[in-house]
C-alpha positions in Angstrom: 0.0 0.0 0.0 1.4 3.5 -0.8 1.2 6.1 2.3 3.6 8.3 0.9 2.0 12.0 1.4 -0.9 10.5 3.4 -2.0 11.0 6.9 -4.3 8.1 9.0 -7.1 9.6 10.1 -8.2 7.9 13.3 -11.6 9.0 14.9 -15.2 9.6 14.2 -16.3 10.4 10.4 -16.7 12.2 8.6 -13.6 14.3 9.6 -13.4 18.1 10.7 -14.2 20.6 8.1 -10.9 22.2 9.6 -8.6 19.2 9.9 -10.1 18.6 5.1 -9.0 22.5 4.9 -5.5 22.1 7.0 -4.6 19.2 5.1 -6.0 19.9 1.3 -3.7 20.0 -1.1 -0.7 19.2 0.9 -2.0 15.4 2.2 -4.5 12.9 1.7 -6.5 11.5 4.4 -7.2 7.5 4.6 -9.6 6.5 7.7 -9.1 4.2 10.2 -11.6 0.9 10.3 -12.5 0.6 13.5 -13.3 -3.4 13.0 -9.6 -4.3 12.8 -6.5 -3.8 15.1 -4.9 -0.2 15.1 -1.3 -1.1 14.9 -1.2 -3.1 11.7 -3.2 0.4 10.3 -0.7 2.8 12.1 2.5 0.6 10.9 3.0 2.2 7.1 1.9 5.8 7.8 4.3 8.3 9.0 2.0 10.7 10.7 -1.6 9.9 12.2 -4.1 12.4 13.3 -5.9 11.4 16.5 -9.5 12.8 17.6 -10.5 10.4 21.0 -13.9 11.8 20.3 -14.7 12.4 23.9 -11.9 9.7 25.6 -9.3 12.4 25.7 -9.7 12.7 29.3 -9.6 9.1 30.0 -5.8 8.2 31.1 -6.5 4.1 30.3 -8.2 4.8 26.7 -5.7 7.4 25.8 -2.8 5.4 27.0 -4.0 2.6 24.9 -3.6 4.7 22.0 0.2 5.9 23.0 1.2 2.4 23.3 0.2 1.3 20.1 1.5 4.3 18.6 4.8 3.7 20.2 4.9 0.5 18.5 5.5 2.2 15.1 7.6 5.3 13.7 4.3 7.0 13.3 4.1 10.5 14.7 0.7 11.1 15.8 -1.4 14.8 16.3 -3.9 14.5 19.3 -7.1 16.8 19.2 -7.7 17.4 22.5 -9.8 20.7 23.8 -8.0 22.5 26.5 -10.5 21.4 29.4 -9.5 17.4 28.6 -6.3 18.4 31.3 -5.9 15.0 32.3 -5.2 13.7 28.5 -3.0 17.0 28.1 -1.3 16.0 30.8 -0.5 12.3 30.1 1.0 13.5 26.9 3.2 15.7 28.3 4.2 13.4 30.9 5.1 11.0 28.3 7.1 12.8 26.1 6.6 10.7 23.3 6.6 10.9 19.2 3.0 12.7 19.9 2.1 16.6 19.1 -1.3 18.4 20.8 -3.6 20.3 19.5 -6.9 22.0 19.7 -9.7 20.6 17.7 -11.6 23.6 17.1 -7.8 24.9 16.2 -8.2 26.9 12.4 -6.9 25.1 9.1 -3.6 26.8 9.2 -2.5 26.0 13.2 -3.5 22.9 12.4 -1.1 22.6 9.4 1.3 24.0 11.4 1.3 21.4 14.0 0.9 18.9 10.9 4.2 20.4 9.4 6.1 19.7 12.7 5.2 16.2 13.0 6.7 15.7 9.7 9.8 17.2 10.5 9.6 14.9 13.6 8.8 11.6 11.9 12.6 10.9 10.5 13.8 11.7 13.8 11.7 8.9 15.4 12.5 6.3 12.0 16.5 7.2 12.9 15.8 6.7 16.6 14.0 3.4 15.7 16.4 2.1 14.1 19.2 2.9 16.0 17.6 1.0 18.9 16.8 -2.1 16.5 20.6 -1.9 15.4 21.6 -2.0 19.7 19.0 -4.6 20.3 20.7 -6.9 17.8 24.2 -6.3 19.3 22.7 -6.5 22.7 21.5 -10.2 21.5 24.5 -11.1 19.8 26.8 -10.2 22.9 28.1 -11.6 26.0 25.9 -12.0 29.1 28.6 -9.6 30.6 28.1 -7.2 27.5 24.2 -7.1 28.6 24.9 -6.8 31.9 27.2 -3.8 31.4 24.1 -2.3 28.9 21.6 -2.8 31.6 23.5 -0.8 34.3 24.2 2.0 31.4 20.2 2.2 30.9 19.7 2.3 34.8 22.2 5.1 34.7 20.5 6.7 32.0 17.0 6.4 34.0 18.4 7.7 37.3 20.0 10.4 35.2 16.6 11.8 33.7 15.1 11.3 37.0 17.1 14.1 38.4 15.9 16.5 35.3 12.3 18.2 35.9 9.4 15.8 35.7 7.4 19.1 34.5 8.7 22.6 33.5 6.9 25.1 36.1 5.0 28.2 34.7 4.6 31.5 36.7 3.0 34.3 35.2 3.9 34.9 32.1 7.0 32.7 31.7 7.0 29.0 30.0 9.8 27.2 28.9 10.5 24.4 26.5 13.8 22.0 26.1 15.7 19.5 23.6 17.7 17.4 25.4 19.9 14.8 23.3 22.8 12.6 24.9 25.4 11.5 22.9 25.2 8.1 25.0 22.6 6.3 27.4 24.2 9.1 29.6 25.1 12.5 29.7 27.2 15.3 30.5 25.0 17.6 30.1 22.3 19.0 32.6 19.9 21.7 33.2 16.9 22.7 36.2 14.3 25.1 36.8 13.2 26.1 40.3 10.7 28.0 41.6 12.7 30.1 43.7 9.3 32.0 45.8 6.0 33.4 44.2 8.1 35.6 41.6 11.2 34.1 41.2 12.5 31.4 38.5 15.7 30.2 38.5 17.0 28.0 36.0 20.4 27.0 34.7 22.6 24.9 31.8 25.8 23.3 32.7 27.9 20.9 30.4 30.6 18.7 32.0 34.0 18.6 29.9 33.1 15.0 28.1 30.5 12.9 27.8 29.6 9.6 29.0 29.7 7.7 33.0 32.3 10.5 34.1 30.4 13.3 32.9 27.3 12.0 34.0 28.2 11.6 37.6 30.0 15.1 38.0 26.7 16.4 37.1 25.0 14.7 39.6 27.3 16.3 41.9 26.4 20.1 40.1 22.7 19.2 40.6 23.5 18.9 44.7 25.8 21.7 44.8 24.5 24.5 43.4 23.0 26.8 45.7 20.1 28.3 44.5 18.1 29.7 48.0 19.4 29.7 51.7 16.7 29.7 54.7 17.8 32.4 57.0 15.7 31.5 60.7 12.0 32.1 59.4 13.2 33.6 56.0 14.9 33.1 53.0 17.7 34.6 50.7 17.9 33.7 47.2 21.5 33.5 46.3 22.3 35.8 43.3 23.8 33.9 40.2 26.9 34.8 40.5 27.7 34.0 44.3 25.5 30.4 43.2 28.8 29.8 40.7 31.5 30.9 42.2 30.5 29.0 45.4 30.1 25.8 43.1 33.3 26.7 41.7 35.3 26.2 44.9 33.2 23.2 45.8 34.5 21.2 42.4 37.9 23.0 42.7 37.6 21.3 46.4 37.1 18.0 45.4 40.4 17.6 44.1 38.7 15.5 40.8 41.5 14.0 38.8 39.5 13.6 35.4 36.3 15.8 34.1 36.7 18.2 36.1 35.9 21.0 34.4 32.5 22.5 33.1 30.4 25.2 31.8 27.8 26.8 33.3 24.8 29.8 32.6 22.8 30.4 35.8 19.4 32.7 35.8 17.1 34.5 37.9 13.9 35.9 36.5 11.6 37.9 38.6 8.4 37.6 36.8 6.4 40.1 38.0 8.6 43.0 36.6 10.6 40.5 34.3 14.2 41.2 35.0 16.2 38.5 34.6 19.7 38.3 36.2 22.7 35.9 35.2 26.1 34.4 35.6 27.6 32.7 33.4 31.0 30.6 33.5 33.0 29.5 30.6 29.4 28.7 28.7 28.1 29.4 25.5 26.1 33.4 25.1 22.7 33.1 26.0 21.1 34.4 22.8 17.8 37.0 23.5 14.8 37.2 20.4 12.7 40.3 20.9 9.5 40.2 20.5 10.5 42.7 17.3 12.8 40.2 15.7 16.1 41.6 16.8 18.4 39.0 18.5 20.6 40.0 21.3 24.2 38.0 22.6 24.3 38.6 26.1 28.0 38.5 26.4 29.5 38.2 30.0 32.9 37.4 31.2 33.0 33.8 33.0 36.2 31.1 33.2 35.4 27.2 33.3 34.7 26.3 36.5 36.7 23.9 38.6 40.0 25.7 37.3 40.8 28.8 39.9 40.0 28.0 43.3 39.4 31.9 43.7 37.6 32.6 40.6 35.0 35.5 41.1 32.3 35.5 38.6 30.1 38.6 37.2 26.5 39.1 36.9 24.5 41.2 34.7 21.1 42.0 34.7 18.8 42.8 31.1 15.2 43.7 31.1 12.9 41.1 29.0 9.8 42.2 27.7 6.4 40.4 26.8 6.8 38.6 23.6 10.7 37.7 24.2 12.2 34.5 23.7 15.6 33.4 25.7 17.9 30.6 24.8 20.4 28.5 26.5 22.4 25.5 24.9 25.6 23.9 25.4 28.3 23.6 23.0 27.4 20.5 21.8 24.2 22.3 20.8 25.9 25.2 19.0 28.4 22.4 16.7 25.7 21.0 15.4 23.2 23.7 14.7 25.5 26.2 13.5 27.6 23.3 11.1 26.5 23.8 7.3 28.1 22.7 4.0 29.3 26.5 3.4 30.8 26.3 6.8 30.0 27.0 10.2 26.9 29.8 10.6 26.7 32.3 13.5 24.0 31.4 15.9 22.0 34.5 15.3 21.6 33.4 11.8 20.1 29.7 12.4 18.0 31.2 14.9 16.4 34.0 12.6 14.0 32.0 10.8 12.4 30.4 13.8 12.2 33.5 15.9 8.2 33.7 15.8 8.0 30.1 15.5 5.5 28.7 18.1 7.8 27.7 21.3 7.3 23.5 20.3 7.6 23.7 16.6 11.1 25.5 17.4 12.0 22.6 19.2 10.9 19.9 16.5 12.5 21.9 14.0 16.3 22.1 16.1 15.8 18.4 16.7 15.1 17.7 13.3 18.0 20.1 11.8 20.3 18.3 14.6 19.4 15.1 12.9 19.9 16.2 9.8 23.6 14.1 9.9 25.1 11.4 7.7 22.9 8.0 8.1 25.3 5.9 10.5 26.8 8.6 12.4 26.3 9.9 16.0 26.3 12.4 18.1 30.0 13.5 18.8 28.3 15.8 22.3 25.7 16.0 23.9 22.9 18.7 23.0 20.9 20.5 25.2 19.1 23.6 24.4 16.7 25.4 27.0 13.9 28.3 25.5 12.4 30.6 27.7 9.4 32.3 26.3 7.6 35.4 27.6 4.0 35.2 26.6 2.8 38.4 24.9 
């Protein structure tokens, strides 16, 4: 059966009016039957539109759907109305090869959130097959070679576990992140606190290297860093640079005789008046898109850390505005999205055509431009990149 430029539709007929007008011209639309198993149906379509028709806020139906899903390479679109919170909520907690969106969404959000799936789908056919590839090594291996990848993927678990479960919103700030190891680990890791009723803090840091020595010197960062102090019945949050130079005598203390050095970008936002203050140590520019266009390097003096004992760091603080959009990545980050076949691009330019770009799509679209490698090859670092959006 040829799928190429089709979509499944899978829900109650006929289809939307909106979902015909999003996808005329561009895909066609076969139809799910109902009377035989969903996974054979999903198997040879890349992207699948999903309308529960009511079920969205029924965790068991829904998940039913995700695991079957998950069974394939195909990226599914969920219609789910903003009240069906507990289906939102499942999607977001699984982080899967799934996008969300309104049903009652026009024709051209909708083939928005379309477009994005397909830019997602190769990602999830590459991912696929690299674990296909592992699981055939894993099989064709020692017992001590399985052994050795089970302990990596319990690494890799424990690892995640100590990333946030679910990115906090406070007034008017939400945030969005890619976040690629280069191995079942990484050296790269990032937070978001809520400091008090106002304050955010959030931070990047990328351990020199990659892999089970990285990894665990992060876990030590996560510990570390200082972020608030309880003073008797009150509280002090620790400006960013006193948070890094303190974790930079902590590391230098350690006396660590192999990745010992990392990189760091530390920030508080107030979000009631939207100041944002940072640090930053030996780390890649956070980059600023206003709301106008105009993309900002906030340059700031920092060494690595775990270098100079005594090393005193800087903090600056810049004004954001409604509408603005803040990143943070790591190096790894920067290789690969700034890496072209005319040679390497400054960040401001591979940023400029997705600075109004809807915060998720961004996302899909620097995963998929990350991906966009030589079949067969890997990562050579880890990626991370953070976005901070002020809603208008």
């Amino acid at each position: 059966m040829d799928t190429n430029g089709k979509l499944l539709w899978v829900g109650p007929l006929p289809p939307p009016e909106n979902v015909r007008q999003a996808l005329d011209g561009l895909w066609g639309l076969d139809v799910y039957q109902p009377d035989q198993p969903l996974g054979p149906q999903l198997r040879p379509y890349p992207l699948a539109v999903f309308h529960p028709n009511g079920a969205g806020d029924s965790p068991s139906r829904l998940g039913q759907l995700l695991d079957q899903l998950e069974r394939t390479s195909t990226v599914g679109l969920f219609l789910l109305p903003p009240q069906a919170t507990l289906g939102r909520e499942l999607l977001q907690r699984r982080r899967g090869q799934y996008l969300c969106a309104d049903p009652d969404a026009g024709p051209s959000e909708l083939r928005a959130q379309v477009q994005a799936a397909q830019a997602l789908q190769p990602t999830i056919e590459n991912l696929l097959s690299e674990l296909s590839a592992a699981n055939t090594i894993i099989a064709s291996g020692t017992r001590t070679l399985e052994g050795v990848d089970e302990e990596m993927r319990l690494a890799a678990r424990l690892q995640r576990d100590f990333l946030p479960r679910r990115l906090p919103e406070l007034g008017a700030i939400r945030f969005g992140v890619l976040y690629r190891p280069a191995s079942w680990v990484s050296g790269d890791i990032y937070d978001i606190i809520r400091l008090d009723e106002t304050h955010l803090g959030f931070y990047v840091v990328d351990a020199v290297g990659h892999g089970m020595p990285a990894a665990l010197l992060t876990m030590f960062i996560k510990k570390a860093l200082q972020t608030k102090r309880i003073l008797d019945n009150s509280y002090q949050i620790v400006p960013p640079d006193v948070s890094l130079t303190e974790l930079n005598t902590d590391i230098c203390e350690q006396g660590l005789t192999s990745c010992q050095f990392c990189t760091a970008v530390y920030c508080v936002l107030d979000a009631s008046d939207l100041t944002m203050t940072f640090a930053r140590a030996g780390h890649p520019d956070p980059v600023l898109i206003r709301r106008d266009g105009q993309i900002e390097v906030l340059s700031l003096k920092g060494s690595l850390l775990g270098v100079f004992e005594d090393e005193q760091y800087e903090a600056a603080t810049v004004q954001l505005g409604h509408g603005d959009r803040l990143l943070l990545y790591t190096d790894g980050a920067e290789e690969v999205l700034c890496q072209s076949p005319g040679g390497r691009k400054d960040i401001r330019q591979v940023l400029a055509p997705y600075a109004r770009m809807p915060r998720d799509q961004l996302l899909l679209h620097l995963t998929a431009r990350a991906e966009a490698k030589p079949s067969g090859t890997r990562f050579d670092d880890d990626i991370t990149v953070m976005v901070v959006d002020v809603l208008e």
